[in-house]
N, C-alpha and C positions, 0 to 999 in steps of 0.2 A: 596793740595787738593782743587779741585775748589768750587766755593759756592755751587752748585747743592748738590754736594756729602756728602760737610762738612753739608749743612740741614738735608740729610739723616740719617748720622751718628747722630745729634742730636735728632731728629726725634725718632731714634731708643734708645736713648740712656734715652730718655724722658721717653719712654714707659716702659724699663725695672726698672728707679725708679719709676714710678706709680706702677706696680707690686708689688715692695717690699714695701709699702705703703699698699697694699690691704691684704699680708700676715702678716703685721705686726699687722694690723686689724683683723684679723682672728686669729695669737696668742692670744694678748691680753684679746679677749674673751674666750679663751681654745677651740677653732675648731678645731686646730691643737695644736701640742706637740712642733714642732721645724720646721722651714724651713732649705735650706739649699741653699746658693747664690754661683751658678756658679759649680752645681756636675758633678762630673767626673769621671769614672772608665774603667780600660782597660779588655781587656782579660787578662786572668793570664798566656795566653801561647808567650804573646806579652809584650813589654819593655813601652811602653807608655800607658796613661789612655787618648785613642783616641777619646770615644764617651762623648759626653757634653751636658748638658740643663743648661738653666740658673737655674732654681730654683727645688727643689726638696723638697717637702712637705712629713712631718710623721703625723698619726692621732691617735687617743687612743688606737686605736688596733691594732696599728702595723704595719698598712697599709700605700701604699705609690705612691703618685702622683709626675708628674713629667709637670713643664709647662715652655712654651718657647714661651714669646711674637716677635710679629714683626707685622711693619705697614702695609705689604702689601702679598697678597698671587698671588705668583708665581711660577716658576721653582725651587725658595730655598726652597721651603717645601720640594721638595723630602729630601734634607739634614736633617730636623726633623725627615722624614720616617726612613732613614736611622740610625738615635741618636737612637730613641728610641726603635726601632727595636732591638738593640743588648743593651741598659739600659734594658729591659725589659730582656732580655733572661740573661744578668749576673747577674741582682740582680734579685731574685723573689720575693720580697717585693713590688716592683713596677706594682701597677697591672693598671693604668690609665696612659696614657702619653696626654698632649692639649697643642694646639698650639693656644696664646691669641691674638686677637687684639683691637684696640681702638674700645667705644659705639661709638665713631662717625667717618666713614670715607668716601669718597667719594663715588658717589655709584654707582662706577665701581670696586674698591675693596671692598665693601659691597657685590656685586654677588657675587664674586671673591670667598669672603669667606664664604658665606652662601651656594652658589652651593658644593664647597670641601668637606664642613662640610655633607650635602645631601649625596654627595657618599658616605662618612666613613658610616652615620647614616642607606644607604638605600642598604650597602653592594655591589657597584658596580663598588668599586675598593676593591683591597688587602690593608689593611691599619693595620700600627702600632700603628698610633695617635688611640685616642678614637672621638677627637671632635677638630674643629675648632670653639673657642667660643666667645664673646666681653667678656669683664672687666664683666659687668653687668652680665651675664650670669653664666662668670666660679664663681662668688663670689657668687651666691646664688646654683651653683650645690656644690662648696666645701661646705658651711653653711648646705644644705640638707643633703651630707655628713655623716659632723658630729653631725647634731641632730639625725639620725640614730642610735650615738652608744651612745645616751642618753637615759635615763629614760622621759616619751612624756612630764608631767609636767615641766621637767626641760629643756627639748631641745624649747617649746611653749614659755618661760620666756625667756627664755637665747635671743630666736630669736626676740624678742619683745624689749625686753632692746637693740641688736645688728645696729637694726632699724635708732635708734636715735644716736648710735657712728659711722656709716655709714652714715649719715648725716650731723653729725658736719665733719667729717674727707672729706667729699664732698665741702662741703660748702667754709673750713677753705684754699680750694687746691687751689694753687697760678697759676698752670698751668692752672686750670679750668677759675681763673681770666683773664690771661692774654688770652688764646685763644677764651673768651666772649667779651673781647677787642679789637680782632682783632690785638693784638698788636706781635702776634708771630705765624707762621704756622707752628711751628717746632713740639710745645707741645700738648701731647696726652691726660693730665688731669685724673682724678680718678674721676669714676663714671659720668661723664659729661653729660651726658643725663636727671639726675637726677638733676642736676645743673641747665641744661638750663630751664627746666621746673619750678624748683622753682623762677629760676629769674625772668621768664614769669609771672607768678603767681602775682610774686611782683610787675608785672609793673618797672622790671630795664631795660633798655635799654643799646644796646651795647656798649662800649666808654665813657659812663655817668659812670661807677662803678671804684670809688675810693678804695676800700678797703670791705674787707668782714670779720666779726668778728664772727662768731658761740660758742658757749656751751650748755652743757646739764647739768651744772651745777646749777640749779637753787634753790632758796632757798624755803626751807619749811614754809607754810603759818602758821600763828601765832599761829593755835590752834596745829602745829607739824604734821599734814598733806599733802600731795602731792600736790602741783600747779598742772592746769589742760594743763599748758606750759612745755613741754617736751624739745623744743632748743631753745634757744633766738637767734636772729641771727640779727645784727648791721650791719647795709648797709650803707656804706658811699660813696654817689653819687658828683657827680659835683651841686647838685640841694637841696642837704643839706643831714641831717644823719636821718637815719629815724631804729624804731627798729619793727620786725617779731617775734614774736611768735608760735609756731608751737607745736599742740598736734599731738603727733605720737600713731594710734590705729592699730591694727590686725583688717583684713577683715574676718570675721570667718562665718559659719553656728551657732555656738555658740552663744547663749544669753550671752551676759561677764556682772560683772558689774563694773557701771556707776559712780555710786554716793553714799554714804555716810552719812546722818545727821541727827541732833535729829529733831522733829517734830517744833520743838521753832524754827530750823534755817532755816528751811524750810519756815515757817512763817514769819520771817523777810525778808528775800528772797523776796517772793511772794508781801505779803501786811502786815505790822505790824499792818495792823488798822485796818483786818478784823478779828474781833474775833471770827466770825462763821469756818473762814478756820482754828484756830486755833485748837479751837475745835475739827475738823472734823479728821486735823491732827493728832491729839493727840489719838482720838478714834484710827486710823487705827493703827498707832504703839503701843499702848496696845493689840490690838486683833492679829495683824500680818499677816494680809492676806484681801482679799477684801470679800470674801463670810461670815470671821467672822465677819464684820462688820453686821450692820442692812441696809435691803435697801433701807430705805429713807434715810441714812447717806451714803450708796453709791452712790445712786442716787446724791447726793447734792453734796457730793465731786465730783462727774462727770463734775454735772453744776462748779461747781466754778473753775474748771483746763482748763472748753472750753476757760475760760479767761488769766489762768496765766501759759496755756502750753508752750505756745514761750517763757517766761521769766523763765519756770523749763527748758527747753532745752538749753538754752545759760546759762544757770549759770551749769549744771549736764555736759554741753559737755565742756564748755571756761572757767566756772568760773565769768563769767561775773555778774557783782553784787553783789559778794560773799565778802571773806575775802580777805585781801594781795592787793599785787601790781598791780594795770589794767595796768600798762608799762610791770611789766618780768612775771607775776605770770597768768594772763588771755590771753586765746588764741587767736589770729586774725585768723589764720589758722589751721584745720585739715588734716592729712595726715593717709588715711585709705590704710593700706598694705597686700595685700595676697603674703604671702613666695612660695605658689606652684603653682601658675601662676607668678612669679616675676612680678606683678601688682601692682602698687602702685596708687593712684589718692589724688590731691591736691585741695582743697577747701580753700574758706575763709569761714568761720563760718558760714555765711546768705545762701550762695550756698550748704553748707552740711543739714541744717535746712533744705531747699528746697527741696534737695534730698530724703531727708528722707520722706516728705508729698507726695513727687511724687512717692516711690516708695509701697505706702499702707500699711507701717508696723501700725498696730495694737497693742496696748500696752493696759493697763486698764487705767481707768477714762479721756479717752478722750485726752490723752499722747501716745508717743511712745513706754513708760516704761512700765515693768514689775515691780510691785511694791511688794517689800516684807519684811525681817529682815535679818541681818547678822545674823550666825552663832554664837549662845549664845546672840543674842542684842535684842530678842524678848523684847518689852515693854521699849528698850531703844531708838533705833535710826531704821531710815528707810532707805530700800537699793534699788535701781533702777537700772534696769538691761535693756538691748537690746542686739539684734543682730547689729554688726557693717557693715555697705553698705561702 
């Protein structure tokens, strides 16, 4: 085999283990029930099991996808037409057949495969496939999927935790390393789009990245509370090692909340020496709300947050200031995600701050926040809520 071909073949060979990397992702979390590598079935009036996909997905109901990566779309896709064409007519459990390619590829087979996919979607050929999709793409239509045959609280959580094991399992990908390297044209990478952009973020440069260490195992801050650091991520450059933190939010129309604490920790926070904000604090969380205060005590606490709103907003978003570790426990970075636009957008803390004043959200006392009590914490602790941009 000449080298042309033999890169091809690895090329191809690349793509089909980032696949099973993305499904084993998607087990893992319970999206799917089972995959199945390399399915095959024949007619039953025929001696051989002729028609083949590579992978064959089942989901909680029963139902069953069938996907088949390759780097390049051309005259082979008729051969997909043709698999799933008759997978579909022998098993009727198979109601979806995709043919996947890499988030990044030339962008002459980017048309290639975006126009294909346009026919199937705008009905202007006869098509077996459902869709011609990227990595990116088919992994958040299978996740949509299956939050479908969820209850919405539990498929909302499920996709919010999913988030952050789709990012360590990004980050940790060797292939992503070396084709940020330039060190190999062969490799396809998992999720690399998402890659490149965090590495942007970071200020890594190509050829300068020595190694890449992600988890989202982070440790619980002293009082047995969540870090507001969701992946730590260990960059070892030719320029020294440097560490990332990374809070991962849902982009929602929903107010979610934020934050947490008694009115005392708020005040150390802010200013331990002011015992007027003490005070003020102390008022709102016995009464639990801004109109049962009195409003010259609203009024005050207005004036006194036009000062320590930047300092409640980097410690309620990053942790900054707070308790725990400012190395793994405080965030340098936010990553706000929308699942139904597969949107995501990456900030460093000070640029999300910014964003937020630019974009006019309104909150009480001269905050972003909505301020008010947890559920049963009235007179105990105070909770801060927004919408996430």
């Amino acid at each position: 085999m000449d080298k042309g071909n033999a890169d091809k073949s690895e090329h191809g060979m690349n793509g089909i283990s980032s696949m099973e990397q993305m499904l084993d992702s998607l087990l893992s979390m319970d999206y799917i029930i089972f995959f199945n590598k390399g399915y095959r079935v024949g007619d039953p009036n025929y001696e051989e099991k002729q028609f083949y996909f590579q992978y064959l997905i089942e989901f909680t109901n029963n139902e069953q996808w069938i996907l088949h990566h390759t780097t390049s779309i051309r005259d082979r896709i008729l051969e997909q037409q043709w698999q799933s064409e008759h997978i579909k007519r022998l098993n009727h459990r198979v109601s979806k057949a995709y043919v996947v390619v890499p988030d990044e590829m030339s962008e002459r087979e980017k048309r290639n495969a975006e126009n294909y996919n346009s026919k199937i979607e705008t009905k202007k050929i006869y098509s077996a496939l459902d869709g011609v999709y990227n990595f990116s793409k088919m992994y958040q239509t299978i996740e949509h999927k299956a939050a479908s045959l969820m209850e919405n609280g539990q498929a909302k959580a499920k996709m919010g935790l999913h988030f952050e094991t789709k990012l360590v399992d990004c980050l940790n990908n060797v292939q992503n390393m070396e084709r940020w390297n330039h060190t190999s044209n062969t490799k396809v990478g998992y999720l690399y789009s998402l890659y490149c952009n965090v590495m942007n973020k970071f200020g890594v440069r190509p050829q300068e990245l020595l190694s890449v260490s992600a988890t989202s195992d982070i440790p619980k801050l002293p009082s047995g509370g969540n870090p507001k650091t969701d992946v730590l991520a260990t960059i070892e450059t030719t320029n020294g090692s440097y560490d990332f933190t990374i809070s991962c939010k849902r982009s929602t129309a929903d107010i979610v909340t934020i934050h947490e604490y008694t009115a005392y920790s708020f005040s150390k926070i802010l200013n331990p020496d002011d015992a007027e904000l003490l005070d003020l604090l102390i008022e709102f969380q016995t009464v639990g709300g801004v109109n049962s205060m009195t409003k010259e005590s609203s009024d005050r606490l207005s004036e006194k947050m036009k000062v320590y709103s930047d300092s409640l907003c980097e410690w309620a978003l990053a942790g900054v200031g707070g308790e725990g570790d400012p190395k793994i426990q405080w965030a340098t970075h936010i990553i706000t995600v929308n699942e139904e636009k597969n949107e995501y957008s990456i900030s460093t803390i000070d640029e999300y701050l910014s964003r937020i004043k630019k974009s006019g959200i309104k909150g009480q006392f001269e905050t972003p926040f909505q301020w008010t009590y947890p559920s049963g914490g009235k007179g105990k602790r105070i909770q801060l809520k927004m919408k996430m941009i």
